[in-house]
N, C-alpha and C positions, 0 to 999 in steps of 0.2 A: 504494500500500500504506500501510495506518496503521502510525503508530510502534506500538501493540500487538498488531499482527498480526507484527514483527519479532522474529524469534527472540533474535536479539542483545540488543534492548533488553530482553526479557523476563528471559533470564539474567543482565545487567548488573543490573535493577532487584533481580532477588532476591538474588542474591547482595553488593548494598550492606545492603539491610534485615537479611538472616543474619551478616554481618561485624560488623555493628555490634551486632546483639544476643548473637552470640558474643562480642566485644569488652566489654560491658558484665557478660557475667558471669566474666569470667576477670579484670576488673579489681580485683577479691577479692585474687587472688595474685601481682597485678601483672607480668603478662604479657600480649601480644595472642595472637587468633588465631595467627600466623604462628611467634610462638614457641612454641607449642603445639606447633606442626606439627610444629619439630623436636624436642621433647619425646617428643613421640608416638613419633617415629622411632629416637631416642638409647638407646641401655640403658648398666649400669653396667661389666659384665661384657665386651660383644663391642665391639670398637672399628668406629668406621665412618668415613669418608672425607669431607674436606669436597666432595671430587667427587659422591661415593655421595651424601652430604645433600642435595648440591644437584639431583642429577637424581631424586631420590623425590620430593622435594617442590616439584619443579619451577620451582627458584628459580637466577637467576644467581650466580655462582659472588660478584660482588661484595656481592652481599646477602646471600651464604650468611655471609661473612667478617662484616662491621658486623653482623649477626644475633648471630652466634656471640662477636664481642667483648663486646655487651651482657650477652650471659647469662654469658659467665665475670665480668664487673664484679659479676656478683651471686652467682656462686660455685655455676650452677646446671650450666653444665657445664666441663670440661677439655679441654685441648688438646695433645697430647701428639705431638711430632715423631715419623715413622713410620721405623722403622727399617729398611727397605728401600727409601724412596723419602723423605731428607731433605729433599725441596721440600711432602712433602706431610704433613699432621695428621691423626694420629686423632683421635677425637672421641667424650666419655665423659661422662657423666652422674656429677656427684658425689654424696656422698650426701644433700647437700643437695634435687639433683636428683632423686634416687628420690623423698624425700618430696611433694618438688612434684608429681610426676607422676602419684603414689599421692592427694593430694589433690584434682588436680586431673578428671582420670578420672569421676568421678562425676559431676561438673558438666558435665562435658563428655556424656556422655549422657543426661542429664539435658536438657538444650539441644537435644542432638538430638533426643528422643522428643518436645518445644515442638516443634520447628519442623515436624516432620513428622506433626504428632498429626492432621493430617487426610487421612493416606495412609495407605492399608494398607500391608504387608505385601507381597503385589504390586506394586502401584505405587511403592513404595521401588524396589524390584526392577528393576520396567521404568524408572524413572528414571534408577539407574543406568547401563542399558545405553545409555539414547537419551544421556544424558548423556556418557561412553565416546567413542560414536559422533563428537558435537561435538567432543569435546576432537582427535577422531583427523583431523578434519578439517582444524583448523588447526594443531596443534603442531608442525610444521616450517614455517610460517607465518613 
C-alpha cells in the first residue's frame, strides 16, 4: 500500500496544513487553535467543569489544567472552586473573554469557508459523518 493511499497519513497530513493555517490567523488575538476550542466551549453566564472541558474537547485532563492557566494569565477566563465538589472548578469566560470570542468568531468562519471552499455543502456533510465514523473507531484506543 502507498503512504497516500493510507487513511491515516491522509488525515494527519490535512489536519497539520489546517492547524497551522488556523494557527496563523488566530495569531491576530494571540491565541492557538486549541485555545479556541475552549473559547468556543466556555460562556460567561453557565459554568462548566474542567472534567466537562476536557471530554468536549477531547483533551487530557493535564492539558485541560496548563491550557486553562494560560488563559486566566491573560484574564481571558476564571476559575472559580465548585461549591459542591471542592476538588473541582468551574470555568467562566471573563469579560475580557466574551470580547475575545465575539472577535474572534468571525475569523474563525471565515477560515472555515478557506478551507473548505472546495466542498459543497454535501460533502461538508458526508465528511462529517465519515469523519464521526474515524474518530468512533479509535477513541477508546
Amino acid at each position: 500500500m502507498e503512504l497516500f493511499e493510507i487513511t491515516g497519513f491522509q488525515v494527519n497530513r490535512t489536519n497539520v496544513k489546517m492547524n497551522n493555517y488556523f494557527t496563523k490567523q488566530l495569531k491576530q488575538f494571540e491565541i492557538t487553535p486549541e485555545q479556541w476550542g475552549i473559547l468556543s466551549v466556555l460562556d460567561s453566564d453557565k459554568a462548566t467543569t474542567q472534567k466537562d472541558l476536557a471530554e468536549t474537547i477531547d483533551r487530557d485532563q493535564t492539558t485541560i489544567v496548563r491550557m486553562i492557566h494560560s488563559l486566566e494569565k491573560k484574564e481571558i477566563v476564571k476559575r472559580v472552586v465548585n461549591d459542591t465538589d471542592k476538588r473541582s472548578h468551574n470555568l467562566y469566560l471573563t469579560a475580557k473573554g466574551v470580547r475575545l470570542k465575539s472577535k474572534v468568531l468571525p475569523v474563525v468562519l471565515e477560515a472555515h469557508n478557506h478551507v473548505t471552499r472546495y466542498l459543497s455543502m454535501s460533502e461538508i456533510s458526508e465528511l462529517k459523518v465519515i469523519l464521526e465514523k474515524l474518530y468512533a473507531s479509535v477513541k477508546d484506543e
